[in-house]
ZALOGU-46674 format. One record per atom (N, C-alpha, C, CB): x negated, y, z negated; residue number from 1; atom name. Coordinates in steps of 0.05 Angstrom, whole numbers, padded with zeros to 5 digits. Glycine has a CB too. Layout:
<pts>
PT / u / v / w / lolum / marse
PT / X / Y / Z / NUM / CA
...
</pts>
This chain:
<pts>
PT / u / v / w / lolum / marse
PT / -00116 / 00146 / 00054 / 1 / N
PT / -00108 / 00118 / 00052 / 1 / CA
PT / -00088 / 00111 / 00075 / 1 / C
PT / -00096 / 00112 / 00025 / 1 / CB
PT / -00070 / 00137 / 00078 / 2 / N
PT / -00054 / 00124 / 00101 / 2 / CA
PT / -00059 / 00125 / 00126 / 2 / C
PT / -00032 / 00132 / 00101 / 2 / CB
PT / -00081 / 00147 / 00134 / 3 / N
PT / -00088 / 00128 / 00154 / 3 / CA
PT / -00110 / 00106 / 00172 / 3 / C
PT / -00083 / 00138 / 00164 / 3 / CB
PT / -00115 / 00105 / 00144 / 4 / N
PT / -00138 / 00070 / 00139 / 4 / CA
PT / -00109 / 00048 / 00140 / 4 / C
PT / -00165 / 00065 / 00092 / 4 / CB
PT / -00092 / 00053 / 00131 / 5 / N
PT / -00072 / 00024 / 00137 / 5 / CA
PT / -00063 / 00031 / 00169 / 5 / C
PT / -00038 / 00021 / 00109 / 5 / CB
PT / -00056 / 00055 / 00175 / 6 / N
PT / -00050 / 00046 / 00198 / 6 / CA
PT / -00067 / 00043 / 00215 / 6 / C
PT / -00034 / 00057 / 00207 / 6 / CB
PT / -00093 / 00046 / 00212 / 7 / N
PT / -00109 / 00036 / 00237 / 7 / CA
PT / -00113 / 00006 / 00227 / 7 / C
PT / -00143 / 00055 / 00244 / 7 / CB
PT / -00101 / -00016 / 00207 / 8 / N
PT / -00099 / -00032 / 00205 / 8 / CA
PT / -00086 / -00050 / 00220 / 8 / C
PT / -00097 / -00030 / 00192 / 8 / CB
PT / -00052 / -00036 / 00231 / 9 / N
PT / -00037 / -00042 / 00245 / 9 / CA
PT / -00058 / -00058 / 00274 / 9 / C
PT / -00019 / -00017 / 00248 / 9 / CB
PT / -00041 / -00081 / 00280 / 10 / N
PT / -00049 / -00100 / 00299 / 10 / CA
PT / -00075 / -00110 / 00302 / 10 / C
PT / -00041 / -00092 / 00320 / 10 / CB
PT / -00079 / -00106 / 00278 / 11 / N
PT / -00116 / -00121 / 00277 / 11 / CA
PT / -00110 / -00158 / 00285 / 11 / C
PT / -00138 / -00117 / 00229 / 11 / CB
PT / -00120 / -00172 / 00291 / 12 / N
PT / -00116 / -00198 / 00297 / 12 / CA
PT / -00117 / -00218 / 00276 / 12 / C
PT / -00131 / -00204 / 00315 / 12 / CB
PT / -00093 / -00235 / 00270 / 13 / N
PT / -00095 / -00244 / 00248 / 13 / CA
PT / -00075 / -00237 / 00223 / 13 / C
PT / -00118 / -00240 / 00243 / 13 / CB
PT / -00070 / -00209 / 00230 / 14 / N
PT / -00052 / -00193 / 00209 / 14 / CA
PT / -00016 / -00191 / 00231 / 14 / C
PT / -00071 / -00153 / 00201 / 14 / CB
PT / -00010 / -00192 / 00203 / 15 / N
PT / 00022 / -00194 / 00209 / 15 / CA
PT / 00037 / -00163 / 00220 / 15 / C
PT / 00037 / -00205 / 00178 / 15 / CB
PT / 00046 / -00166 / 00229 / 16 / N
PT / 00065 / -00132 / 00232 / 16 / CA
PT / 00068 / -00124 / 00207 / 16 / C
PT / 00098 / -00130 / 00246 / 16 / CB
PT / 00061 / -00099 / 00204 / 17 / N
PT / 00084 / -00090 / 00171 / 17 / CA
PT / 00088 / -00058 / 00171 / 17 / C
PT / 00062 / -00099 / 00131 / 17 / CB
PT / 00107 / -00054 / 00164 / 18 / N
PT / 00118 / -00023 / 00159 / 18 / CA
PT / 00114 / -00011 / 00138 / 18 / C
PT / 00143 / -00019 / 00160 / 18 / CB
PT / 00101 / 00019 / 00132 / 19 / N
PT / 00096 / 00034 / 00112 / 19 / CA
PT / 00118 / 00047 / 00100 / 19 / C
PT / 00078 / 00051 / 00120 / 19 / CB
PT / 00131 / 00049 / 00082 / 20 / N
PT / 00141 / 00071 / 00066 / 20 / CA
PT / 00128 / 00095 / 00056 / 20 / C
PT / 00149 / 00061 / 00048 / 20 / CB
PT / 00134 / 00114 / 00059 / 21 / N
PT / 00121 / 00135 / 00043 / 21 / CA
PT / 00136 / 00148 / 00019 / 21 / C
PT / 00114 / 00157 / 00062 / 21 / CB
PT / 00124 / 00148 / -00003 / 22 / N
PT / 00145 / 00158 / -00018 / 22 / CA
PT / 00135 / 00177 / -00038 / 22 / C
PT / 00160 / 00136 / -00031 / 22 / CB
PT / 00147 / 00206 / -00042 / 23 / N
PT / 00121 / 00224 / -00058 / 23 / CA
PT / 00131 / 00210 / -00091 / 23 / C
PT / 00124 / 00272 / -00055 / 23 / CB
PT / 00113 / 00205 / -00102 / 24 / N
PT / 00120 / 00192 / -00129 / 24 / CA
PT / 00124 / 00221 / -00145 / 24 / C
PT / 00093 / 00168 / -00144 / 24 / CB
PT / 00115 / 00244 / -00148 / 25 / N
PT / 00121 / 00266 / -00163 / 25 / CA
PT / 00150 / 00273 / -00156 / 25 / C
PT / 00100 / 00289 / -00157 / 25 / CB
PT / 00163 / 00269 / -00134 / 26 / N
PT / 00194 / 00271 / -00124 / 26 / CA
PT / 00209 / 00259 / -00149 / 26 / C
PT / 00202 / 00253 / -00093 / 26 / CB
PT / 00202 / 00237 / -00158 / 27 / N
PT / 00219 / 00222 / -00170 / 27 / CA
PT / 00210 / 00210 / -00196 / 27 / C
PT / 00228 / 00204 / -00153 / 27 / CB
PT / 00215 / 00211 / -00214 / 28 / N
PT / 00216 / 00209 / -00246 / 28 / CA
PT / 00207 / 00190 / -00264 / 28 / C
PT / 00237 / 00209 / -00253 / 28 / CB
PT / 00217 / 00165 / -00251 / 29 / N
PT / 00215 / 00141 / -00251 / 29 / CA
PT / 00185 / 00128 / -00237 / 29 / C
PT / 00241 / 00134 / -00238 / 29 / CB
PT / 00184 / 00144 / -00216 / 30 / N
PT / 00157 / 00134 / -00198 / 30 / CA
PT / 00132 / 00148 / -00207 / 30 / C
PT / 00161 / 00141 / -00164 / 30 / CB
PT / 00140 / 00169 / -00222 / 31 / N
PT / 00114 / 00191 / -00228 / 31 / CA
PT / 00119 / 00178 / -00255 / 31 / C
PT / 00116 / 00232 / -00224 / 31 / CB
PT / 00136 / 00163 / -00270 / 32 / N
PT / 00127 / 00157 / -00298 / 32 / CA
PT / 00110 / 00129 / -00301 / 32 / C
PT / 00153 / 00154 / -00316 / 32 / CB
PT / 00117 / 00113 / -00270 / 33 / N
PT / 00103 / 00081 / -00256 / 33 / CA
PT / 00070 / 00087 / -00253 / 33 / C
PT / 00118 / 00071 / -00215 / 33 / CB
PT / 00077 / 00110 / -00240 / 34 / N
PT / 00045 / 00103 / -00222 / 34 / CA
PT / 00026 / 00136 / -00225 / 34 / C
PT / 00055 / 00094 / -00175 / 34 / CB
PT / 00035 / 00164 / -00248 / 35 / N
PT / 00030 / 00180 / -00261 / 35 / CA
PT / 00010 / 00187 / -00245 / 35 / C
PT / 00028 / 00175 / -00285 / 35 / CB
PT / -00028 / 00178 / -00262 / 36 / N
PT / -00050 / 00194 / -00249 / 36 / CA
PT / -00061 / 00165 / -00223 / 36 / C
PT / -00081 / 00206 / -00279 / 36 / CB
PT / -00047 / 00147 / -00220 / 37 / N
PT / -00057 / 00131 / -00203 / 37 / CA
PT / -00040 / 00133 / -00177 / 37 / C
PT / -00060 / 00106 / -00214 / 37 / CB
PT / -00042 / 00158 / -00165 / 38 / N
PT / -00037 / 00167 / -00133 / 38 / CA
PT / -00061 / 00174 / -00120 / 38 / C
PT / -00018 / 00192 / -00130 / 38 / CB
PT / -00065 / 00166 / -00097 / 39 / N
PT / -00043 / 00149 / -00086 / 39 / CA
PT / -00051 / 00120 / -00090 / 39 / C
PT / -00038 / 00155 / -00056 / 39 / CB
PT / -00011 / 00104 / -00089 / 40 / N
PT / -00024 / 00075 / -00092 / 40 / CA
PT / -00008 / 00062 / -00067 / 40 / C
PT / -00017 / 00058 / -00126 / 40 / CB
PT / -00016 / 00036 / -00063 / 41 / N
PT / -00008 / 00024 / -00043 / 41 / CA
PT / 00014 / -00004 / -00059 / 41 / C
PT / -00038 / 00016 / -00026 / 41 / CB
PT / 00033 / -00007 / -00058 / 42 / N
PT / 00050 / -00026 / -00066 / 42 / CA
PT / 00065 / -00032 / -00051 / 42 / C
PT / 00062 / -00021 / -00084 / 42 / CB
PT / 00073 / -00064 / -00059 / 43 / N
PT / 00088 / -00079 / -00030 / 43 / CA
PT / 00110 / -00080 / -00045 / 43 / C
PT / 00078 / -00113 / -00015 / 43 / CB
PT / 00129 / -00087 / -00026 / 44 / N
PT / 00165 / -00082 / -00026 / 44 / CA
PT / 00169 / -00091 / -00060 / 44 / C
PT / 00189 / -00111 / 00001 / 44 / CB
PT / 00165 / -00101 / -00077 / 45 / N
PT / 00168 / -00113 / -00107 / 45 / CA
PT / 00146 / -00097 / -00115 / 45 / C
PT / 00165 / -00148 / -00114 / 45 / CB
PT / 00143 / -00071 / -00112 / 46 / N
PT / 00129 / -00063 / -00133 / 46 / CA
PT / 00101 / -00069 / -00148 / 46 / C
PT / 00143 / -00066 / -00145 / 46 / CB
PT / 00083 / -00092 / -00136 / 47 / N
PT / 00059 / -00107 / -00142 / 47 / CA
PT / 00046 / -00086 / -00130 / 47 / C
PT / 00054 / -00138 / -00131 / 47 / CB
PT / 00025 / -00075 / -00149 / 48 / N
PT / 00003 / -00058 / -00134 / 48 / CA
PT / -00014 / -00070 / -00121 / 48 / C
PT / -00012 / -00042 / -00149 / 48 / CB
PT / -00020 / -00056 / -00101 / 49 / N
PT / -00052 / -00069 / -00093 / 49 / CA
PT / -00076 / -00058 / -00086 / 49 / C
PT / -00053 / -00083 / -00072 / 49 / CB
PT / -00076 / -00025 / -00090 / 50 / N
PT / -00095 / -00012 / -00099 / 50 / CA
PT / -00088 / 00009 / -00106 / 50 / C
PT / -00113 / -00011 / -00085 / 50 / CB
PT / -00109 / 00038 / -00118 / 51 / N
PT / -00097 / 00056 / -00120 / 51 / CA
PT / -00119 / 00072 / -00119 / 51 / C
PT / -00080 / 00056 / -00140 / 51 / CB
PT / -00120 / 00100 / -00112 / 52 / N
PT / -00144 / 00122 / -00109 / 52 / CA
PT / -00147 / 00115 / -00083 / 52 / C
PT / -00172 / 00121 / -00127 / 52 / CB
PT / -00165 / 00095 / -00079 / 53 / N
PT / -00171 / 00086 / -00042 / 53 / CA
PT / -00161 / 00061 / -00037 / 53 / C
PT / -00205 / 00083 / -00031 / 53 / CB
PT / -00171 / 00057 / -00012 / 54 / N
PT / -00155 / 00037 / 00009 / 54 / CA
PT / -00181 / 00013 / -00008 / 54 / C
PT / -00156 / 00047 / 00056 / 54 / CB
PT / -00167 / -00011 / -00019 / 55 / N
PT / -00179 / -00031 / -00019 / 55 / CA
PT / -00170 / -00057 / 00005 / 55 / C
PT / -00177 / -00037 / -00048 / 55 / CB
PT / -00187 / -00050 / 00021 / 56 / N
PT / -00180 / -00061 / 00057 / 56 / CA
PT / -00183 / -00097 / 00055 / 56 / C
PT / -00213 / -00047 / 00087 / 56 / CB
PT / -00203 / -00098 / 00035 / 57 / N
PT / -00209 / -00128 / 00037 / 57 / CA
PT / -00175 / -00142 / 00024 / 57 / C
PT / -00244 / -00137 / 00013 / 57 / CB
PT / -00169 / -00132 / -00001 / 58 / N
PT / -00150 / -00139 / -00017 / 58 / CA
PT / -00124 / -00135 / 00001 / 58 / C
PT / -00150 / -00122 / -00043 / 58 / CB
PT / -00119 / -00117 / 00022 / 59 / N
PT / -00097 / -00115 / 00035 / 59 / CA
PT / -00100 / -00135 / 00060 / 59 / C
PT / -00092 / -00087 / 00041 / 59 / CB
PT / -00124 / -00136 / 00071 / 60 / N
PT / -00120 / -00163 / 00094 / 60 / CA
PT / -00123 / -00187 / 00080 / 60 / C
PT / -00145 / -00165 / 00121 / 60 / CB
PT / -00129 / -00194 / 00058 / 61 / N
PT / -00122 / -00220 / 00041 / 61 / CA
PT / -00094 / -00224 / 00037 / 61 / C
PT / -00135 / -00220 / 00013 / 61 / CB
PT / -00081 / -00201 / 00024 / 62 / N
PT / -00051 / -00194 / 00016 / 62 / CA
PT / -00035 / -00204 / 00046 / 62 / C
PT / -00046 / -00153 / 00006 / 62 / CB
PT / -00032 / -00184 / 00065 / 63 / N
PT / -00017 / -00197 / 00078 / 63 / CA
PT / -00029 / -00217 / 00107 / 63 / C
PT / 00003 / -00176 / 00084 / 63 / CB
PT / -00052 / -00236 / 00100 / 64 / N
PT / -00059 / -00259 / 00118 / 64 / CA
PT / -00041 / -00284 / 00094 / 64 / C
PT / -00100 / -00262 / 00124 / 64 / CB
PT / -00038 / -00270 / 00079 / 65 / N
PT / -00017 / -00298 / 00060 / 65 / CA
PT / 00007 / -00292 / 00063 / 65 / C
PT / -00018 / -00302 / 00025 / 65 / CB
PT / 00017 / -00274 / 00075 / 66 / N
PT / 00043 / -00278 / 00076 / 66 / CA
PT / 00054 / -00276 / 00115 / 66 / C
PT / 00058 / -00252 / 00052 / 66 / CB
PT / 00037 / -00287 / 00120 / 67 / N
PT / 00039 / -00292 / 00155 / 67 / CA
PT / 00056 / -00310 / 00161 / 67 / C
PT / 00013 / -00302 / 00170 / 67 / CB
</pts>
């Protein structure tokens, strides 16, 4: 998945955006959030927007709205 978003980076139309990586099993709270649905893709507030694979259509919809 991660690197289907970053060959996303500078597609035309899409906004700049930066990845976080974060192992959710590290932390307690994140492995009790998001458990057997790793890996997921979530924006800065925590709104999922996919999980297992890259849903590409849903992420160039996601951020062509916030351009």
């Amino acid at each position: 998945m991660l690197a289907a978003l970053e060959s996303m980076r500078g597609e035309p139309g899409l906004p700049d955006f930066e990845l976080v990586v974060f192992d959710v099993d590290a932390d307690p709270e994140l492995e009790a959030r998001y458990d057997e649905l790793v890996p997921v893709l979530a924006d800065g507030d925590g709104r999922e927007l996919c999980h297992y694979f890259l849903d590409a259509a849903k992420v160039r919809e996601y951020l062509g709205a916030i351009r």
